[in-house]
KOLGU-4560 file (N, C-alpha, C; in nm, 3 decimals, padded with zeros to 5 digits):
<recs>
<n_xx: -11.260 n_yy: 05.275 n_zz: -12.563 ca_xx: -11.219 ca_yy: 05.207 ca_zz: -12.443 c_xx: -11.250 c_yy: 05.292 c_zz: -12.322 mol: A seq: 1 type: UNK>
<n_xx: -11.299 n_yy: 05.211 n_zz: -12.197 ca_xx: -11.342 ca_yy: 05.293 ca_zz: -12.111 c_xx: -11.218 c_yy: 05.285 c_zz: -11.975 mol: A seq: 2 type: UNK>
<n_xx: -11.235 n_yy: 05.387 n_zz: -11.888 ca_xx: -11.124 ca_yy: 05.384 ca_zz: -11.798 c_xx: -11.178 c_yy: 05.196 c_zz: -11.728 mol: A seq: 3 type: UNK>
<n_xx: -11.293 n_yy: 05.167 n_zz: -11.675 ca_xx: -11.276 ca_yy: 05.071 ca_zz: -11.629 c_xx: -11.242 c_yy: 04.931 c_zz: -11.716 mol: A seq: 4 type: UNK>
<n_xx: -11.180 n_yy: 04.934 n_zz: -11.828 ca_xx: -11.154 ca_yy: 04.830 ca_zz: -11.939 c_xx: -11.014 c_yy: 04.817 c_zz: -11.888 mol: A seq: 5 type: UNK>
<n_xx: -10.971 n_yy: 04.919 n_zz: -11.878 ca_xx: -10.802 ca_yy: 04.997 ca_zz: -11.898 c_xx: -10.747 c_yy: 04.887 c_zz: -11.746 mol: A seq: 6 type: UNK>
<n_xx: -10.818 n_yy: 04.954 n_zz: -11.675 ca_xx: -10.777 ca_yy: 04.906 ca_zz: -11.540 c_xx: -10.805 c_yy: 04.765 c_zz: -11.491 mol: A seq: 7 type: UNK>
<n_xx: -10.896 n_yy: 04.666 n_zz: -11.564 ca_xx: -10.955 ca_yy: 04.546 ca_zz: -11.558 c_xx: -10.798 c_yy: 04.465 c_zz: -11.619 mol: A seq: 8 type: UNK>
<n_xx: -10.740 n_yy: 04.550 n_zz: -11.714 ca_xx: -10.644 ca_yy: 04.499 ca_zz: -11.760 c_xx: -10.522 c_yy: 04.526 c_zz: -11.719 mol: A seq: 9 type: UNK>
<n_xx: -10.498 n_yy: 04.639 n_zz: -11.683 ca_xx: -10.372 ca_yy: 04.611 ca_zz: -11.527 c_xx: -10.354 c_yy: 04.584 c_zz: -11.446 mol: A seq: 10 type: UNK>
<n_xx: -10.488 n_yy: 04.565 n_zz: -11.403 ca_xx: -10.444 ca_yy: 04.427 ca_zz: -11.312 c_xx: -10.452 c_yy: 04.288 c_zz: -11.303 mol: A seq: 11 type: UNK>
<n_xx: -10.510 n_yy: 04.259 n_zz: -11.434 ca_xx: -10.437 ca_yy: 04.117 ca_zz: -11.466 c_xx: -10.347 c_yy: 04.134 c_zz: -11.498 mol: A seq: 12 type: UNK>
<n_xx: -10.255 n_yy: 04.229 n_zz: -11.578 ca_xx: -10.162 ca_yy: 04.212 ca_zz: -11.616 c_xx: -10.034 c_yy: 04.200 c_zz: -11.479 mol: A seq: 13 type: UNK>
<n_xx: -10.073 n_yy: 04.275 n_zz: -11.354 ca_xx: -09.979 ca_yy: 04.285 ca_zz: -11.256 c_xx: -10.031 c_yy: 04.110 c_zz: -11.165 mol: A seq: 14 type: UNK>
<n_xx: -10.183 n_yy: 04.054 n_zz: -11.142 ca_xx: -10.147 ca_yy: 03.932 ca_zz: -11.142 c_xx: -10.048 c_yy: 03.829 c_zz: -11.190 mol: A seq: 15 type: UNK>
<n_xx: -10.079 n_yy: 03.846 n_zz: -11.326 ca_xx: -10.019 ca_yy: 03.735 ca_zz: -11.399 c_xx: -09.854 c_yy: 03.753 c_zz: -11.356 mol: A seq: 16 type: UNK>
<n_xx: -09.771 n_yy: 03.891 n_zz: -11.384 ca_xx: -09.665 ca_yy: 03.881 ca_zz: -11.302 c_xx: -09.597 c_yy: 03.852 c_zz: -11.200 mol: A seq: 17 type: UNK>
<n_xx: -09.675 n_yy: 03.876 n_zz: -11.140 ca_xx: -09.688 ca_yy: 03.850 ca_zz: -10.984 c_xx: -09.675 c_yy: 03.693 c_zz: -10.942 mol: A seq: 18 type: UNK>
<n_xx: -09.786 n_yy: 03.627 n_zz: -11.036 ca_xx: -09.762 ca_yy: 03.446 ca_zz: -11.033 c_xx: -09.660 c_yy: 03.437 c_zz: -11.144 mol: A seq: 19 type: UNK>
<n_xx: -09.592 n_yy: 03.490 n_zz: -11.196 ca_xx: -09.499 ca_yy: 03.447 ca_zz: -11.309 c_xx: -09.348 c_yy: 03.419 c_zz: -11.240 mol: A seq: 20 type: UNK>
<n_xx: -09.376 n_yy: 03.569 n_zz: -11.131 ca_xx: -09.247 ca_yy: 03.603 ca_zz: -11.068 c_xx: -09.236 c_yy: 03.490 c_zz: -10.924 mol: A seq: 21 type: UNK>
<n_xx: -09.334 n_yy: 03.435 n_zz: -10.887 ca_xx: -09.324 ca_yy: 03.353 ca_zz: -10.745 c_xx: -09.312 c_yy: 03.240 c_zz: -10.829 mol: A seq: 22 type: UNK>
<n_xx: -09.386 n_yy: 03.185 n_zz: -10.939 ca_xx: -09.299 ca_yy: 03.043 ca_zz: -11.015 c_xx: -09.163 c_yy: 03.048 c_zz: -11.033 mol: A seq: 23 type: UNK>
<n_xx: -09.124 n_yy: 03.192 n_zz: -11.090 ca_xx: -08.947 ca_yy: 03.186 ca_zz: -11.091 c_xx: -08.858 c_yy: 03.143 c_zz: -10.960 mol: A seq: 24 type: UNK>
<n_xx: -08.940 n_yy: 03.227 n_zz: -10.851 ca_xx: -08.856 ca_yy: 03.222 ca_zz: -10.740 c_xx: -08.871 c_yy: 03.085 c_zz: -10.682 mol: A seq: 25 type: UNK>
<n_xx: -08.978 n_yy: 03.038 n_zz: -10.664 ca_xx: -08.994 ca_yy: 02.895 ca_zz: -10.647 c_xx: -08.900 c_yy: 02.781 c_zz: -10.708 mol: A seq: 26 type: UNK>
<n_xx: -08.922 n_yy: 02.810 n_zz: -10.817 ca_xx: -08.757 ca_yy: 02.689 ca_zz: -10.902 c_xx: -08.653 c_yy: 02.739 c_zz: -10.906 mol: A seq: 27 type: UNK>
<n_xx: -08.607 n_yy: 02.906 n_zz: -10.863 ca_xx: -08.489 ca_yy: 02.916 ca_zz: -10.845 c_xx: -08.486 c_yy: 02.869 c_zz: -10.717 mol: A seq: 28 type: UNK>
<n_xx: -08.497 n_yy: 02.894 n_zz: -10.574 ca_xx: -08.491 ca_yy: 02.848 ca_zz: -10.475 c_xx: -08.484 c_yy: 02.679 c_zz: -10.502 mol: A seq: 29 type: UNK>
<n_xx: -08.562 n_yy: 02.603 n_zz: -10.540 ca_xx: -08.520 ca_yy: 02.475 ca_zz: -10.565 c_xx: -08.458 c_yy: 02.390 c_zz: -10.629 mol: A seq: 30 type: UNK>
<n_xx: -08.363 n_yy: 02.478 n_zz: -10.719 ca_xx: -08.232 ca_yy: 02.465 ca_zz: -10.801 c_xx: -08.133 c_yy: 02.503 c_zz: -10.666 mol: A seq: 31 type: UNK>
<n_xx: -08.121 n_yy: 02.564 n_zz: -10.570 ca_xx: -08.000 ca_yy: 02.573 ca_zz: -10.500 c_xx: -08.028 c_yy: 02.494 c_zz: -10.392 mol: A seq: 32 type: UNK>
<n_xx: -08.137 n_yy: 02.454 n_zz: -10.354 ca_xx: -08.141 ca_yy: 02.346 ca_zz: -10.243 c_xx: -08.118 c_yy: 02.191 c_zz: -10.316 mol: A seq: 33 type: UNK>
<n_xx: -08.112 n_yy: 02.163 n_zz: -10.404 ca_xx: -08.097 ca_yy: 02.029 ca_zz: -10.467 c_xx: -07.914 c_yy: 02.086 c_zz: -10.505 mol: A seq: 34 type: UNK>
<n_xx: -07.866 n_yy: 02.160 n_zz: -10.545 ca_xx: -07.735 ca_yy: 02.195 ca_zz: -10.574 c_xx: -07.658 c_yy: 02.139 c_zz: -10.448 mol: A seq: 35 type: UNK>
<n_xx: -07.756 n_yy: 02.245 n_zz: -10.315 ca_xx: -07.671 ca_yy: 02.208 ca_zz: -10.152 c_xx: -07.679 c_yy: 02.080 c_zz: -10.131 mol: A seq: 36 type: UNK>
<n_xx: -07.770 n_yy: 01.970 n_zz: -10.163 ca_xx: -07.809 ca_yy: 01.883 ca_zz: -10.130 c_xx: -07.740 c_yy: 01.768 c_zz: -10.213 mol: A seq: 37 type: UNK>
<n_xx: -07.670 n_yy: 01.838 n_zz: -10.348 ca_xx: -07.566 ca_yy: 01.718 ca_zz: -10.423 c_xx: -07.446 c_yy: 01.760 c_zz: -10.363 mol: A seq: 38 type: UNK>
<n_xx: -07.381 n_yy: 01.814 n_zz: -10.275 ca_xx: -07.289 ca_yy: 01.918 ca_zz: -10.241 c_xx: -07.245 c_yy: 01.798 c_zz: -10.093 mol: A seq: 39 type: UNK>
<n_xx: -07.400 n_yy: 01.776 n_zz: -10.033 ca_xx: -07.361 ca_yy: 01.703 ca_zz: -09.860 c_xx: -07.249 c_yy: 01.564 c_zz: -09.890 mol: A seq: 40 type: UNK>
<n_xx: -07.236 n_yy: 01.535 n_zz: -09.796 ca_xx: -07.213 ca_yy: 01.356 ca_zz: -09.797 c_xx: -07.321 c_yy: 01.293 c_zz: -09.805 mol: A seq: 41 type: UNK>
<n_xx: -07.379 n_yy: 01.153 n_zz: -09.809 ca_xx: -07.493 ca_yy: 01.075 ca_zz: -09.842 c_xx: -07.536 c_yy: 01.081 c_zz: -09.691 mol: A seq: 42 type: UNK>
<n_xx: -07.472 n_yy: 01.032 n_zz: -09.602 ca_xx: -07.510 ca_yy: 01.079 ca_zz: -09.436 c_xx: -07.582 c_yy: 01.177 c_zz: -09.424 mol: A seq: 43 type: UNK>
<n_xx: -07.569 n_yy: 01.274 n_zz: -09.463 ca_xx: -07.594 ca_yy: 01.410 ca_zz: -09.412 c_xx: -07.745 c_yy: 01.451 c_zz: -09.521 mol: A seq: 44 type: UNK>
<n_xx: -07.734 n_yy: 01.390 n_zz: -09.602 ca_xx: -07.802 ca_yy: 01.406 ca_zz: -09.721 c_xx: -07.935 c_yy: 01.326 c_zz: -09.678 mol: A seq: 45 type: UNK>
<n_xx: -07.951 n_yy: 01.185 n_zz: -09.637 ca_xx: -08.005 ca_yy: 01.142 ca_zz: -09.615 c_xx: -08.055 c_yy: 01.141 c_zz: -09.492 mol: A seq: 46 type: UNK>
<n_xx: -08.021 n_yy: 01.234 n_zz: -09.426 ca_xx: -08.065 ca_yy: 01.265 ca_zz: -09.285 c_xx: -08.182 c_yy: 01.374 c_zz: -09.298 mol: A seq: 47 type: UNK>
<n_xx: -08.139 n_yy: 01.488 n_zz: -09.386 ca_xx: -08.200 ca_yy: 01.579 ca_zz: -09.354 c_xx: -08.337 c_yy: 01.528 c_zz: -09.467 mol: A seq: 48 type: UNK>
<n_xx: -08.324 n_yy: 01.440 n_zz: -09.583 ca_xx: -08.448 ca_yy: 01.385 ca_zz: -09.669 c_xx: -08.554 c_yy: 01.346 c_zz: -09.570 mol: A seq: 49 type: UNK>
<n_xx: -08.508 n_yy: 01.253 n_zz: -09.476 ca_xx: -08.609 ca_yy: 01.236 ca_zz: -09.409 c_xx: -08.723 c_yy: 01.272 c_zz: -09.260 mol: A seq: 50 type: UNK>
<n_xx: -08.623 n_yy: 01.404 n_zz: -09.262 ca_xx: -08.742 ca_yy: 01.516 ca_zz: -09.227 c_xx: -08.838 c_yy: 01.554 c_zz: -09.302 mol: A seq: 51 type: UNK>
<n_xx: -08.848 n_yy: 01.567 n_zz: -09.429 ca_xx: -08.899 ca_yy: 01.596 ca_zz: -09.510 c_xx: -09.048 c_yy: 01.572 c_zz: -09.533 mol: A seq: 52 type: UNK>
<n_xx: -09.161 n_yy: 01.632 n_zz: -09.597 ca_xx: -09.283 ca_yy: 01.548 ca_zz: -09.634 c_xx: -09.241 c_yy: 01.440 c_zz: -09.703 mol: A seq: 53 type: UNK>
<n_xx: -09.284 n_yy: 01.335 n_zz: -09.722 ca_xx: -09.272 ca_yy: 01.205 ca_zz: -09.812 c_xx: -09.300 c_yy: 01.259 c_zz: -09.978 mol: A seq: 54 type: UNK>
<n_xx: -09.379 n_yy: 01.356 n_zz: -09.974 ca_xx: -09.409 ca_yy: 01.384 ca_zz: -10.159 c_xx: -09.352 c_yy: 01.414 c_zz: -10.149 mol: A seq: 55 type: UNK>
<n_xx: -09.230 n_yy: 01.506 n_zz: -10.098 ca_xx: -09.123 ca_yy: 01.673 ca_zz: -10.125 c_xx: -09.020 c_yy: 01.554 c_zz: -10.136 mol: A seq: 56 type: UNK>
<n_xx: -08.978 n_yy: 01.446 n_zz: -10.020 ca_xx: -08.879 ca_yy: 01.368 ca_zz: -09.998 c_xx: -08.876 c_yy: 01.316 c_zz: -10.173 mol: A seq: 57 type: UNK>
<n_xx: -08.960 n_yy: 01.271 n_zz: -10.196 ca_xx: -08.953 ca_yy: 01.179 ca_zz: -10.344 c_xx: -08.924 c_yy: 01.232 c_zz: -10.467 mol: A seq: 58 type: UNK>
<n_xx: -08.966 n_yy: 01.366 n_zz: -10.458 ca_xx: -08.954 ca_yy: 01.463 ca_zz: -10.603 c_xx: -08.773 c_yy: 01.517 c_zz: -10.546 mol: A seq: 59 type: UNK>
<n_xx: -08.758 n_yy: 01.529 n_zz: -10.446 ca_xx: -08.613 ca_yy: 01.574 ca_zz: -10.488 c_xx: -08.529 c_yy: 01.465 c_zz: -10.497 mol: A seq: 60 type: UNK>
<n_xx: -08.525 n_yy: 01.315 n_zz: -10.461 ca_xx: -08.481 ca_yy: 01.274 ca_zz: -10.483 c_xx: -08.473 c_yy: 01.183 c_zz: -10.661 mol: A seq: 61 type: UNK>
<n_xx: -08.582 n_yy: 01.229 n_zz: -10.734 ca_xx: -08.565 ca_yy: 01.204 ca_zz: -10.851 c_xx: -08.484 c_yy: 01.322 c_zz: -10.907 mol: A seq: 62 type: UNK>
<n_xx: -08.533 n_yy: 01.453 n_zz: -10.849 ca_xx: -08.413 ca_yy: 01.546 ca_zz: -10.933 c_xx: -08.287 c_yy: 01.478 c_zz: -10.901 mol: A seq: 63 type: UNK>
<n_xx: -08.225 n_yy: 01.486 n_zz: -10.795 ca_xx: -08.110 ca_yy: 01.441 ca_zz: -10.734 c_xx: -08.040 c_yy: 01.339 c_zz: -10.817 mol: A seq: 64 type: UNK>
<n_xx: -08.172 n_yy: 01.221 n_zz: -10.879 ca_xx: -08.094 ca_yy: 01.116 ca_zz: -10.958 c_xx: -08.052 c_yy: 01.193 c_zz: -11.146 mol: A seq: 65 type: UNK>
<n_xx: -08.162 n_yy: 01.251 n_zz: -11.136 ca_xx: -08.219 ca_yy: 01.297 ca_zz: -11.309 c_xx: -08.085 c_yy: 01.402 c_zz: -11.358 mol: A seq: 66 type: UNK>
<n_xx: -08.062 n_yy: 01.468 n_zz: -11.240 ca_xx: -07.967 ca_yy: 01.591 ca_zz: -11.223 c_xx: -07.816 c_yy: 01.570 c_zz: -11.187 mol: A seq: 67 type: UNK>
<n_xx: -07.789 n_yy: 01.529 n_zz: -11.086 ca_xx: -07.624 ca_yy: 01.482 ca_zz: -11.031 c_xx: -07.633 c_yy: 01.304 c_zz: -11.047 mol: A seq: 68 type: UNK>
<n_xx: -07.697 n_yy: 01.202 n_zz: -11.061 ca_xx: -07.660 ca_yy: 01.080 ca_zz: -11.058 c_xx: -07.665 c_yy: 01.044 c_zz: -10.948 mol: A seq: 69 type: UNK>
<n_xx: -07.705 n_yy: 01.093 n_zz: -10.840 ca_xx: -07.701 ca_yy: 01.086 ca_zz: -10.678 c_xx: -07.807 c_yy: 01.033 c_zz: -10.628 mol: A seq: 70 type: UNK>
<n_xx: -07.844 n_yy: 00.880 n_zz: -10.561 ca_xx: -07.937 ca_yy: 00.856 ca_zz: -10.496 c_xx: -07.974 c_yy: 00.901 c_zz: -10.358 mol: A seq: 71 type: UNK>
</recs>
């Protein structure tokens, strides 16, 4: 094995973490905004949805149903 084999492979290996660790943080972050968001009143809830992009608006509101029963 040569030093440049060695190193071809640490840093994929620190890629792949790297995207492993921003997928985590990504669905953890969007496990507590759908939590805050079963948490509002429907007023308040439905106010701030439709700031939203229309794709982002639609996917949380299926979690919202899939997850708390909450339209």
């Amino acid at each position: 094995m040569s030093w440049t084999t060695i190193t071809v492979w640490i840093i994929c290996a620190l890629l792949a973490g790297g995207i492993g660790w921003s997928k985590y943080e990504k669905k953890k972050t969007r496990d507590k905004y759908l939590a805050e968001l079963a948490a509002m009143d429907r007023d308040r809830r439905e106010k701030l949805l439709t700031r939203l992009n229309p794709k982002v608006q639609t996917e949380l509101r299926q979690q919202l149903m899939l997850r708390y029963g909450l339209s």
